[in-house]
ROPAKE-8751 format. One record per atom (N, C-alpha, C): x, y, z; residue in three letters. Coordinates in steps of 0.05 Angstrom, whole numbers, padded with zeros to 5 digits, always signed. Example, Ala and Ser with C-alpha at 12.3 -4.5 7.8 and 13.67 -1.06 7.14 Angstrom:
2
+00264-00114+00156ALA+00246-00090+00156ALA+00264-00066+00156ALA+00257-00045+00142SER+00273-00021+00143SER+00258+00001+00157SER
***
This chain:
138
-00003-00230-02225UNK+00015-00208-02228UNK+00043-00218-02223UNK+00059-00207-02239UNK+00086-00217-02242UNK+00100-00192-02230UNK+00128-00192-02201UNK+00141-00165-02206UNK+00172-00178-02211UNK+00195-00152-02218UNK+00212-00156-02213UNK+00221-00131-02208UNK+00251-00131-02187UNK+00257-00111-02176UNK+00293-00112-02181UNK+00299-00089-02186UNK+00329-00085-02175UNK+00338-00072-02157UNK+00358-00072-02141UNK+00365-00057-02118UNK+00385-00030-02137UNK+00383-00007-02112UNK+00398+00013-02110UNK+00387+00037-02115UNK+00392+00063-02109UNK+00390+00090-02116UNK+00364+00094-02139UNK+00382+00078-02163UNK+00371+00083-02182UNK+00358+00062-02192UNK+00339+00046-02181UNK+00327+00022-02193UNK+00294+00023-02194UNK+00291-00002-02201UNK+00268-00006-02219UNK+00252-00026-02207UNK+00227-00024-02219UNK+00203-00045-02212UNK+00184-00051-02236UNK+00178-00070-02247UNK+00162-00079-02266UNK+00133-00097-02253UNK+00112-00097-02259UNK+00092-00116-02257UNK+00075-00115-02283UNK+00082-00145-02280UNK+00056-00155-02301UNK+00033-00156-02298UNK+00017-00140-02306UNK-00023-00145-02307UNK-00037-00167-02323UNK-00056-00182-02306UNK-00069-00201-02314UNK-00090-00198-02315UNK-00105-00182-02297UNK-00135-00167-02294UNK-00133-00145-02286UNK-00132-00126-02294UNK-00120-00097-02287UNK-00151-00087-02270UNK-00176-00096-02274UNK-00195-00086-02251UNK-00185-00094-02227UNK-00189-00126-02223UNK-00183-00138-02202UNK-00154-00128-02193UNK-00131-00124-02202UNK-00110-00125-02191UNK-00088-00091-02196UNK-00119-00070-02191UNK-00115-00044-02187UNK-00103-00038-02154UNK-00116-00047-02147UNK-00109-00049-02115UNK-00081-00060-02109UNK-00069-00086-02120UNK-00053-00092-02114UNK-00025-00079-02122UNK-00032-00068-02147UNK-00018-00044-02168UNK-00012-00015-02146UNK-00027-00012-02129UNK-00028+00010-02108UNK-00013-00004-02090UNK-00009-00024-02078UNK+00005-00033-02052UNK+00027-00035-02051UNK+00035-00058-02087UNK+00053-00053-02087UNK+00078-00036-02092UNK+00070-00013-02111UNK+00081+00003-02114UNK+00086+00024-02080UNK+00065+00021-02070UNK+00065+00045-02045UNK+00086+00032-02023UNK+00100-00004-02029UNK+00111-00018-02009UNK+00146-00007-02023UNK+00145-00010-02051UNK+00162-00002-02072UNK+00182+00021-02063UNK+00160+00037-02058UNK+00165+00070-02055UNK+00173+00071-02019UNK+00177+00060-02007UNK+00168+00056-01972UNK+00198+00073-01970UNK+00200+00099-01955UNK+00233+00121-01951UNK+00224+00139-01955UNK+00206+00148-01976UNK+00191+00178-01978UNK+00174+00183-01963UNK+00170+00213-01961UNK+00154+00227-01938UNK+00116+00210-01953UNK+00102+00208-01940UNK+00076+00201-01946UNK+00062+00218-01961UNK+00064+00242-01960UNK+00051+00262-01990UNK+00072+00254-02017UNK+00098+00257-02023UNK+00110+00245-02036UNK+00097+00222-02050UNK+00101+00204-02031UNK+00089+00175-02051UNK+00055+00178-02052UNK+00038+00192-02040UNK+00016+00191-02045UNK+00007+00214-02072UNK+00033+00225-02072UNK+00035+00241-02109UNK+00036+00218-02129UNK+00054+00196-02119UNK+00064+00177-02138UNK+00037+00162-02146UNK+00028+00153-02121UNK+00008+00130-02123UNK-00025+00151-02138UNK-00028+00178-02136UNK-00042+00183-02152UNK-00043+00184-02176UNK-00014+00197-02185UNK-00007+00192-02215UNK-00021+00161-02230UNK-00004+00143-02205UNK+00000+00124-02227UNK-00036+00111-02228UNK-00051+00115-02205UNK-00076+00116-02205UNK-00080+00128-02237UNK-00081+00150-02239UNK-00094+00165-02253UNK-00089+00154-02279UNK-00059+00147-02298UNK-00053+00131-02310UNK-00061+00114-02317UNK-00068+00091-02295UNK-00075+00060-02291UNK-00111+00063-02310UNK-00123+00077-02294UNK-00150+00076-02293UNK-00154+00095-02323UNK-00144+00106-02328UNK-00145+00124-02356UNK-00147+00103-02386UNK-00124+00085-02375UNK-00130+00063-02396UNK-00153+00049-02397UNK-00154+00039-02377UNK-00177+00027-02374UNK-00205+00042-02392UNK-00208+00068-02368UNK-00237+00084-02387UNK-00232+00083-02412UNK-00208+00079-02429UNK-00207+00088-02457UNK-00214+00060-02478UNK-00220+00041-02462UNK-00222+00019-02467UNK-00199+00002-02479UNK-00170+00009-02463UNK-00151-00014-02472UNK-00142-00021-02439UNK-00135-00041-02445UNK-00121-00068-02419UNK-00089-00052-02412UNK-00088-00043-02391UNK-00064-00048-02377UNK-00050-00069-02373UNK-00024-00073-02389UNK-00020-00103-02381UNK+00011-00092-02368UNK+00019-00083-02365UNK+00048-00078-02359UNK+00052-00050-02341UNK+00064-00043-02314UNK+00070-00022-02302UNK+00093-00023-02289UNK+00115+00003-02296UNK+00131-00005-02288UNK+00137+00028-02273UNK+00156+00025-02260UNK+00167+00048-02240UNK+00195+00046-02237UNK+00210+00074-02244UNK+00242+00062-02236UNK+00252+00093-02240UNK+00266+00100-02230UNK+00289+00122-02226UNK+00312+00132-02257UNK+00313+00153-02253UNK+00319+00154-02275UNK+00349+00176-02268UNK+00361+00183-02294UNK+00399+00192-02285UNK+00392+00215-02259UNK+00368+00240-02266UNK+00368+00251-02243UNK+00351+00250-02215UNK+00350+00223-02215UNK+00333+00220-02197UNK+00309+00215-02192UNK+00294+00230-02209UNK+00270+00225-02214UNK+00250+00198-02221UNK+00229+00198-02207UNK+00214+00185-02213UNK+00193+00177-02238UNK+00210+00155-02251UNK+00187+00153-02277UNK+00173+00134-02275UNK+00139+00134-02287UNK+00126+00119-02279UNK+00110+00105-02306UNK+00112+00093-02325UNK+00096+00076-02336UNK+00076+00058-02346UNK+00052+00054-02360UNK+00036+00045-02364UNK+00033+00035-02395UNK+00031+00011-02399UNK+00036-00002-02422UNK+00000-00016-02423UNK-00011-00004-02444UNK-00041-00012-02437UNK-00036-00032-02479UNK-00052-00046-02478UNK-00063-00057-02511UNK-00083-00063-02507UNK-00095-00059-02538UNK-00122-00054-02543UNK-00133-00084-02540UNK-00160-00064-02529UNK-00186-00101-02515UNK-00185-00116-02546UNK-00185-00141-02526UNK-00183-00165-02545UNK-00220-00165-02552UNK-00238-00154-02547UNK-00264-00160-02554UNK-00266-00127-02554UNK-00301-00118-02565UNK-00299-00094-02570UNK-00315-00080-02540UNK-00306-00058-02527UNK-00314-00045-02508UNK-00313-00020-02515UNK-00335-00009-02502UNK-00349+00022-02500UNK-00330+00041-02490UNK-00314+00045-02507UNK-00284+00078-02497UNK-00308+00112-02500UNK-00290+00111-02480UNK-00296+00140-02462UNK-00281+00158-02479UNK-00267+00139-02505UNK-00238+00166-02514UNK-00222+00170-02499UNK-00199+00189-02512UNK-00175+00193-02501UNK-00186+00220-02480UNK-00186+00213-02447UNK-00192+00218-02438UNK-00171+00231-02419UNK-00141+00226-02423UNK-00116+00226-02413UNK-00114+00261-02426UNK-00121+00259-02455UNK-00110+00270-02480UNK-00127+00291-02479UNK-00158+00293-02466UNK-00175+00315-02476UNK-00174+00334-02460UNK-00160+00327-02426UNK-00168+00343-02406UNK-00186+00334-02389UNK-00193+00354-02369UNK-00201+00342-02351UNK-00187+00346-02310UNK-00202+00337-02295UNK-00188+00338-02278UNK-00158+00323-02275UNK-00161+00293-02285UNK-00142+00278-02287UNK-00110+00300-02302UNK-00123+00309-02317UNK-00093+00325-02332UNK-00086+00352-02322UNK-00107+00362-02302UNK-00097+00380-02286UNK-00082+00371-02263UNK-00089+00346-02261UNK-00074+00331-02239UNK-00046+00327-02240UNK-00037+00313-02271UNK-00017+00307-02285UNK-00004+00330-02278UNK-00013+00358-02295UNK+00000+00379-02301UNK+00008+00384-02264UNK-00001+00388-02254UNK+00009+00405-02227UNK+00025+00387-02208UNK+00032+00361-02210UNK+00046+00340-02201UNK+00071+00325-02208UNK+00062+00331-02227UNK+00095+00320-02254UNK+00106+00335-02255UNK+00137+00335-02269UNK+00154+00343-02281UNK+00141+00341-02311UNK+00129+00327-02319UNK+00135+00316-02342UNK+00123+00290-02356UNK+00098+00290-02371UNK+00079+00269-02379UNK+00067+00265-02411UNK+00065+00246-02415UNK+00060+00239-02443UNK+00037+00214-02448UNK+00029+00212-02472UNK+00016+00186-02491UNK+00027+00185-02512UNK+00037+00156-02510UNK+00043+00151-02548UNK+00022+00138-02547UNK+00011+00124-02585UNK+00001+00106-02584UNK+00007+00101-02606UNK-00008+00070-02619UNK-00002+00063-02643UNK-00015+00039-02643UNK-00030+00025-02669UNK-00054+00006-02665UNK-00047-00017-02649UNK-00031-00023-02639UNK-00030-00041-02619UNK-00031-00032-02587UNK-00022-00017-02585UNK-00009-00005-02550UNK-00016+00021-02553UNK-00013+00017-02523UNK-00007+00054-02514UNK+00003+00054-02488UNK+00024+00076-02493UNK+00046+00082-02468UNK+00036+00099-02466UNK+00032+00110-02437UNK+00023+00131-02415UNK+00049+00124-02392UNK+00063+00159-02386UNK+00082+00155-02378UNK+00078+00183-02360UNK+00090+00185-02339UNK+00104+00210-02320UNK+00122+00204-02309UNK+00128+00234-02307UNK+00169+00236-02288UNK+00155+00250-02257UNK+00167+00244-02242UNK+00154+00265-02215UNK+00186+00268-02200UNK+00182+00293-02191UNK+00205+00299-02172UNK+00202+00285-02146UNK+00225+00269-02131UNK+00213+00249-02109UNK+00234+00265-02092UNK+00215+00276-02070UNK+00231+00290-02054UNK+00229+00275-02024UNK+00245+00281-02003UNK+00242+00274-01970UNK+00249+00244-01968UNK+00272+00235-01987UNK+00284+00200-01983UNK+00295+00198-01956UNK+00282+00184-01943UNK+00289+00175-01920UNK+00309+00160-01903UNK+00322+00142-01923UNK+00332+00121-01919UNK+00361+00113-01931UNK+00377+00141-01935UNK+00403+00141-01945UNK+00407+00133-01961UNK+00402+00126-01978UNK+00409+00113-02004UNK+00416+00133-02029UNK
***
């Protein structure tokens, strides 16, 4: 896993996925180290989203290879998932993001604001969340 970070208010975090099973966990740490100023329900909104996101690709049978997290003009938290389709063929669950479900009752009552594009190569899975209780003056 690859990250990069910018400083300030309004900044950003990218990681690259190499094994998105194996390096789900680390996808959670670092983001939750990322996020470190918010109240702990706050980022544990964040870190479910992006849970829920992360693993959605997966069931649907495409590779997460890219996640990124960064702030946006009002503040808000946008969160990212850049999944492309398995290089060999695997057993999809379907759009499972897309049909409903607990997962999108989740989405719905947590976000501001969530989507899927797709198109035969990729698929972006994205949410905005309101990040409230910053700790740390910035």
């Amino acid at each position: 896993m690859e990250e990069g970070a910018s400083s300030s208010r309004r900044r950003s975090m990218s990681l690259s996925v190499c094994d998105p099973v194996e390096e789900l966990s680390l996808v959670r740490t670092v983001s939750r180290t990322w996020l470190r100023g918010y109240s702990d329900s706050t980022v544990l909104d964040a870190l479910l989203v992006l849970d829920n996101l992360f693993t959605d690709a997966i069931r649907s049978g495409r590779t997460p290879r890219h996640v990124w997290l960064g702030f946006n003009s009002e503040g808000r938290l946008e969160l990212e998932i850049i999944a492309t389709q398995p290089s060999r063929q695997i057993a999809s669950l379907g759009p499972l993001l897309i049909s409903g479900g607990l997962g999108r009752l989740m989405l719905e009552d947590l976000t501001h604001s969530w989507g899927v594009e797709s198109d035969e190569h990729q698929q972006r899975m994205w949410a905005v969340l309101e990040m409230t209780s910053w700790s740390l003056g910035q």
